[in-house]
ZAROTOR-888489 format. One record per residue: chain; x, y, z of N, C-alpha, C, O in turn; residue number from 1. Coordinates in nm, 2 decimals. Atoms other than C-alpha are relative to their C-alpha. Layout:
R_A_X_Y_Z_X_Y_Z_X_Y_Z_X_Y_Z_NUM
...
% end
This chain:
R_A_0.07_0.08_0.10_-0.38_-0.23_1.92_-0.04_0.08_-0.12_-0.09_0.19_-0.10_1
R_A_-0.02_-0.04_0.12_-0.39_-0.16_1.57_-0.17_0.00_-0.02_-0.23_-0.10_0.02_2
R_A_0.09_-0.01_0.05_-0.75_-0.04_1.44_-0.07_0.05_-0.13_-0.09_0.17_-0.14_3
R_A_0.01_-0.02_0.09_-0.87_-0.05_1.13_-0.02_0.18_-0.06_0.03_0.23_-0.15_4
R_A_0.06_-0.10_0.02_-1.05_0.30_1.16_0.04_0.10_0.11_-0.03_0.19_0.15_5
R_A_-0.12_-0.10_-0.09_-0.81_0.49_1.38_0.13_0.01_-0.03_0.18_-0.05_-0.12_6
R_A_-0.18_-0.04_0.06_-0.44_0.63_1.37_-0.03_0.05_-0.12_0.02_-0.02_-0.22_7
R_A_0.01_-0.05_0.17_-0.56_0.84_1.04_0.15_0.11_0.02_0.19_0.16_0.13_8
R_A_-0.11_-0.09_0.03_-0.25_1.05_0.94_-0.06_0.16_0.01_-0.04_0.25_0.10_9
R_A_0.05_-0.10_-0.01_-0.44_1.32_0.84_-0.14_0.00_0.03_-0.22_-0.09_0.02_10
R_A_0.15_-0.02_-0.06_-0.76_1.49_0.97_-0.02_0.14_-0.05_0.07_0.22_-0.07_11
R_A_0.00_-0.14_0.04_-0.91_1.79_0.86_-0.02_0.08_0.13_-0.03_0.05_0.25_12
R_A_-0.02_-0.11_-0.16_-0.91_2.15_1.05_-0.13_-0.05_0.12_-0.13_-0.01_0.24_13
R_A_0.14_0.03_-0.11_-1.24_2.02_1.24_0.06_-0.14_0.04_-0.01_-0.22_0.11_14
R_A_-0.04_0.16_-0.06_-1.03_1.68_1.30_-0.11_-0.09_-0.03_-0.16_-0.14_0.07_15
R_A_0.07_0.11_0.08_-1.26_1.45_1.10_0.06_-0.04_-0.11_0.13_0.03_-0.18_16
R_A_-0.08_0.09_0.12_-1.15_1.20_0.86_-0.04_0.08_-0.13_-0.15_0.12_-0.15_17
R_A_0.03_-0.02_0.15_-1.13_1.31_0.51_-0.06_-0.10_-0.09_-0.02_-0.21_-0.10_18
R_A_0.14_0.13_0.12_-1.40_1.12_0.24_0.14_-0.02_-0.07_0.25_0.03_-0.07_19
R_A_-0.07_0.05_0.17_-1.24_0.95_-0.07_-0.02_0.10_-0.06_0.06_0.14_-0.14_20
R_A_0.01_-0.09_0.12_-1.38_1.20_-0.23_0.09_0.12_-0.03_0.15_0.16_-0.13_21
R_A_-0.06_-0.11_-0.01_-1.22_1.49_-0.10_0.14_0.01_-0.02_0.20_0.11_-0.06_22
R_A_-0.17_0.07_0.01_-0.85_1.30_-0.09_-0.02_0.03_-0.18_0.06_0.11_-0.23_23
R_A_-0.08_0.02_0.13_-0.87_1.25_-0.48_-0.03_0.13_-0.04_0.03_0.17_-0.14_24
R_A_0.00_-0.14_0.10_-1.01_1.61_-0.57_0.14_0.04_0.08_0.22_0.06_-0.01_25
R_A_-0.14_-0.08_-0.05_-0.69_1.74_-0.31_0.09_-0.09_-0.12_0.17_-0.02_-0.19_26
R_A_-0.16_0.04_0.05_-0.45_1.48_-0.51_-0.02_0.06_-0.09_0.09_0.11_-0.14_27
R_A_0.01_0.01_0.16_-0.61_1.55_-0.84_0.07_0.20_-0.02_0.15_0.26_-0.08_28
R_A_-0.04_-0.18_-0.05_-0.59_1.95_-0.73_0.20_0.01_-0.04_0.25_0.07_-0.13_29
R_A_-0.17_0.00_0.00_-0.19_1.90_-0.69_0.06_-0.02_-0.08_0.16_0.05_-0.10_30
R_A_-0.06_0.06_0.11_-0.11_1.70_-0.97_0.00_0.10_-0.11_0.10_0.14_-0.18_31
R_A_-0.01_-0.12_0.13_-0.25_1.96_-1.21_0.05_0.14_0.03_0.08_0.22_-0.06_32
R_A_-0.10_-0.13_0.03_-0.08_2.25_-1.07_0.13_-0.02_0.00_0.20_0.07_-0.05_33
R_A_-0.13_0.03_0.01_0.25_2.07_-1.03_0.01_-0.02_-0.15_0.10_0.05_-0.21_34
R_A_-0.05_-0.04_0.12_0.19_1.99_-1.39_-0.05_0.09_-0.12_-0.05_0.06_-0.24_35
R_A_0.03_-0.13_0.08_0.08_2.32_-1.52_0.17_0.07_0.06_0.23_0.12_-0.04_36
R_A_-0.10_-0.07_-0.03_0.40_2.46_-1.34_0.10_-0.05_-0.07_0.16_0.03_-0.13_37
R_A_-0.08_0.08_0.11_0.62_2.20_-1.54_-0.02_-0.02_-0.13_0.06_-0.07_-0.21_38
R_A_0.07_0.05_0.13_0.41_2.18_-1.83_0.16_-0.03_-0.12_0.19_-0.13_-0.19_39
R_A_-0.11_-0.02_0.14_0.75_2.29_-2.06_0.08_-0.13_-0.02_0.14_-0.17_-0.12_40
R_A_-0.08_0.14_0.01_0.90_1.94_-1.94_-0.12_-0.11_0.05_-0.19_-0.11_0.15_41
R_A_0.11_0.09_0.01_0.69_1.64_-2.03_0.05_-0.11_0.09_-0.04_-0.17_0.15_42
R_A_-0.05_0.09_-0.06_0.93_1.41_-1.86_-0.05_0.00_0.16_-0.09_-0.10_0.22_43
R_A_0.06_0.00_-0.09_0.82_1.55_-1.54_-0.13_0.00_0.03_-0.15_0.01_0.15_44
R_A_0.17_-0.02_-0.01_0.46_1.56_-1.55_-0.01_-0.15_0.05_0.04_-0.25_0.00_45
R_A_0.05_0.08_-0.07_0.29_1.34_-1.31_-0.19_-0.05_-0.07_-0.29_0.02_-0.09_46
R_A_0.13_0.04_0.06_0.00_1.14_-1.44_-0.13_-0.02_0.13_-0.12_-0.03_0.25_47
R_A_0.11_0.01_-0.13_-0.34_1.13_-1.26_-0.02_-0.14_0.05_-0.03_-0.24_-0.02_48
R_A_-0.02_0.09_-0.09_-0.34_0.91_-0.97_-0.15_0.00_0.09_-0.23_0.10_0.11_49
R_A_0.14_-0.05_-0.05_-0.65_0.81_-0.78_0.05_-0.06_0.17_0.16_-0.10_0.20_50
R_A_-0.03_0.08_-0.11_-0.68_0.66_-0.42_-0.04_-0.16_-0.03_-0.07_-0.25_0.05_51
R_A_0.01_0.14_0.02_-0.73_0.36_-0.50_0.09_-0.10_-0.05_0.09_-0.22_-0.05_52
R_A_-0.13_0.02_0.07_-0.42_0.35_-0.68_0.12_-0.03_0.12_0.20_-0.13_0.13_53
R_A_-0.06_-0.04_-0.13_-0.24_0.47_-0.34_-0.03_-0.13_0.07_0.06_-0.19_0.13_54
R_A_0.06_0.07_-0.13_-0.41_0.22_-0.14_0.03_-0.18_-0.04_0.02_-0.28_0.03_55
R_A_0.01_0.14_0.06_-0.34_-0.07_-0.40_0.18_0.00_0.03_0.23_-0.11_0.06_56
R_A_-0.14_-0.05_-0.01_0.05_0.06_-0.37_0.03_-0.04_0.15_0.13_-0.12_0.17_57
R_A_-0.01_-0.01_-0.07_0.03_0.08_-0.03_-0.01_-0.18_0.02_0.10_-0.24_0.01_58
R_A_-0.01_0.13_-0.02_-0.07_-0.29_0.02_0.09_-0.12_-0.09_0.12_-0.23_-0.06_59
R_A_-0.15_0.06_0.02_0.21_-0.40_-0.23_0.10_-0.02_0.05_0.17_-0.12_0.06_60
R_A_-0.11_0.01_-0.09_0.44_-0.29_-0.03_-0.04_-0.04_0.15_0.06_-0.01_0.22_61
R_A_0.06_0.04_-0.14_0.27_-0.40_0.31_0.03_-0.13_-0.03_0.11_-0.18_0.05_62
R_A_-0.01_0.10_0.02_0.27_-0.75_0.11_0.15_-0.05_-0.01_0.18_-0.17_-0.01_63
R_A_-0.11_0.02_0.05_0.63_-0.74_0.03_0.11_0.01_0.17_0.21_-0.05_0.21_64
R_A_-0.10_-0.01_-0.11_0.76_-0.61_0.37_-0.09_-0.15_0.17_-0.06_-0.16_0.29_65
R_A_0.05_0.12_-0.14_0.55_-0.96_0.60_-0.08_-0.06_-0.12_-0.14_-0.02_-0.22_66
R_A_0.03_0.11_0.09_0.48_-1.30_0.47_-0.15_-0.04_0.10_-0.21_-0.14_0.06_67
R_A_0.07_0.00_-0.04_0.19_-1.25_0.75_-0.15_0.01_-0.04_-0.22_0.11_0.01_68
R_A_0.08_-0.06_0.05_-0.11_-1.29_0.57_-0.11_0.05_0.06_-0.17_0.14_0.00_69
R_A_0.15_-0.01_-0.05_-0.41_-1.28_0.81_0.05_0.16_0.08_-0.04_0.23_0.13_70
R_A_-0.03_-0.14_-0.03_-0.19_-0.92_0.94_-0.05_0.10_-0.12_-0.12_0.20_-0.08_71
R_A_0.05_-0.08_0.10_-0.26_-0.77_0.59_-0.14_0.01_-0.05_-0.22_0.10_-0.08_72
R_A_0.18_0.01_-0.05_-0.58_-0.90_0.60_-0.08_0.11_0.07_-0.16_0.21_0.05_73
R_A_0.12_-0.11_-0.16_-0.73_-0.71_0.90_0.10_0.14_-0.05_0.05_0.25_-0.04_74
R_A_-0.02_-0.19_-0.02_-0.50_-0.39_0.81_-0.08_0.05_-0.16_-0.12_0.16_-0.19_75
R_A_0.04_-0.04_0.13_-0.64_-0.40_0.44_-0.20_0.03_0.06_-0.29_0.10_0.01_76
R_A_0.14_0.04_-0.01_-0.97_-0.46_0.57_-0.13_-0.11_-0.03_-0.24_-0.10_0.01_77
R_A_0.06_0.10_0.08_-1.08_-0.76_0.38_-0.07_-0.06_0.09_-0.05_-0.05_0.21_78
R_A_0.11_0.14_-0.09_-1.35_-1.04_0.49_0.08_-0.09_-0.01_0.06_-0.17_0.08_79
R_A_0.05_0.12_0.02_-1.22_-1.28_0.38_0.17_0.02_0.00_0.21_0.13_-0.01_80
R_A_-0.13_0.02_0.10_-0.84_-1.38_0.28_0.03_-0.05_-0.10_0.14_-0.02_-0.13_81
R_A_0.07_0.01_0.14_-0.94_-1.52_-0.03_0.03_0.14_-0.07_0.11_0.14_-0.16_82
R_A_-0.01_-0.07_0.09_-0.96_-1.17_-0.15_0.14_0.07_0.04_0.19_0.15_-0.04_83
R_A_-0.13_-0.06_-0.02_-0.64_-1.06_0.00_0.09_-0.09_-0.09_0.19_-0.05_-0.15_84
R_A_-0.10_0.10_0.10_-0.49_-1.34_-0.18_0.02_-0.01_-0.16_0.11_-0.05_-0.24_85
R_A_0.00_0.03_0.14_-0.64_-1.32_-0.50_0.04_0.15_-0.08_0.07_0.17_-0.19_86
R_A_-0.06_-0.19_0.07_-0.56_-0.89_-0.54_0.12_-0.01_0.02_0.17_0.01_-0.09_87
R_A_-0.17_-0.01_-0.02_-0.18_-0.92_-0.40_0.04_-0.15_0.00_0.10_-0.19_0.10_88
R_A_-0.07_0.09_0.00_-0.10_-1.25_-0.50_0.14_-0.03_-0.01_0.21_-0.11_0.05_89
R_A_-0.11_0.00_0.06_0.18_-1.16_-0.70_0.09_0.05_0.12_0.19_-0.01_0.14_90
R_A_-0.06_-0.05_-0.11_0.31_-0.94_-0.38_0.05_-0.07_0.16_0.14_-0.05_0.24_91
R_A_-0.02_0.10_-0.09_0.23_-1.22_-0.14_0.15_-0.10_-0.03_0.25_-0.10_0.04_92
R_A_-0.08_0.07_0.12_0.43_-1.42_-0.34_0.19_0.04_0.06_0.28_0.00_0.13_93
R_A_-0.17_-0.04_-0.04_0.73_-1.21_-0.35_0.08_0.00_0.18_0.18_-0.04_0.21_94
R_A_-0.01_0.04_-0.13_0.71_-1.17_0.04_0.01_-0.15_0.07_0.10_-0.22_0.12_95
R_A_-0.07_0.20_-0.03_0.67_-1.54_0.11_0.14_-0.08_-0.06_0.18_-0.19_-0.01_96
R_A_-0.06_0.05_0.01_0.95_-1.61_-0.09_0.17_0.06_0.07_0.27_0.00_0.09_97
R_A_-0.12_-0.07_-0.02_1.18_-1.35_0.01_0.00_-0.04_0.20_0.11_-0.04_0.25_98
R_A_-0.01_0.09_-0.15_1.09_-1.51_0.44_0.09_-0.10_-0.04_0.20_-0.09_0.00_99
R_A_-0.03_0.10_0.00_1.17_-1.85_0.31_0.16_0.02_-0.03_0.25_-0.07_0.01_100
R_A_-0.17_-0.01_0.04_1.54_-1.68_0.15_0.05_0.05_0.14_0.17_0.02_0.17_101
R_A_-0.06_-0.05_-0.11_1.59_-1.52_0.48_-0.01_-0.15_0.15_0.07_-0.18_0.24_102
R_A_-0.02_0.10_-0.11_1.51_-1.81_0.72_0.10_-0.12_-0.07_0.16_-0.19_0.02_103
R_A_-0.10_0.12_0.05_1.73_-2.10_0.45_0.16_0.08_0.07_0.24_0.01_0.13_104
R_A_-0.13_-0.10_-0.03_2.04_-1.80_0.54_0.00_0.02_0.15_0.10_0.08_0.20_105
R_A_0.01_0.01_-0.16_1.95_-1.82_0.90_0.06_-0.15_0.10_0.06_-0.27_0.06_106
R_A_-0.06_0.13_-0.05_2.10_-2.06_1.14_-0.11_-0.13_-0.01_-0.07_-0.24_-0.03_107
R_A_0.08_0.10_-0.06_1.77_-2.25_1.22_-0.01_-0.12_-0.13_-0.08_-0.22_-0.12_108
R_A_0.05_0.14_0.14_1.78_-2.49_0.87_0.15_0.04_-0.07_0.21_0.15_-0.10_109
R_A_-0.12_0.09_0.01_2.08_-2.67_0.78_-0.01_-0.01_-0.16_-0.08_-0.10_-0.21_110
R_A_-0.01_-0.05_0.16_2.16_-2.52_0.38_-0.01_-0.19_-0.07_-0.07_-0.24_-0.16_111
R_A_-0.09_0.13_0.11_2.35_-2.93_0.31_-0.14_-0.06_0.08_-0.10_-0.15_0.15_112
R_A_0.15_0.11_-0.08_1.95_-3.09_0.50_-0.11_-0.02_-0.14_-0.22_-0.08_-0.13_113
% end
């Protein structure tokens, strides 16, 4: 069973969850020596990214790969689905339509009905 606050990827050396805080000084950490090491090429340089950014990404693509909303619900965390609906609409969207292209292309509904 899937739990909101369990299964973390990473943990630190004492195996406790990492804060928000500590995730964006490590990303923020990364980004600026990756682009202090690139600096000479601008094309590569990675712009500053936060978690919240990650997490808004992450549920794009959570919304895009299940037309299941009350699943993204409970893994996003939301109260309500209201607000799952009204932040990834657009992502809902594209997942609901891309179910409805895969079940018309399926045997169960008759394309000439």
């Amino acid at each position: 069973m899937f739990l909101p606050d369990s299964n973390f990827i990473f943990l630190s050396n004492k195996g406790k969850i990492y804060t928000r805080e500590a995730i964006c000084a490590k990303l923020h950490k990364i980004i600026k020596n990756y682009n202090l090491e690139f600096e000479t090429n601008e094309s590569n340089e990675i712009p500053e990214i936060s978690t919240h950014q990650l997490r808004h990404t992450f549920a794009t693509f959570l919304c895009r790969s299940t037309s299941d909303l009350k699943a993204i619900q409970r893994i996003m965390g939301h109260e309500s689905i209201s607000i799952t609906l009204s932040v990834y609409a657009d992502a809902t969207e594209v997942g609901i339509n891309e179910a409805m292209q895969a079940l018309e292309s399926s045997h169960y509904l008759d394309k000439a009905a």
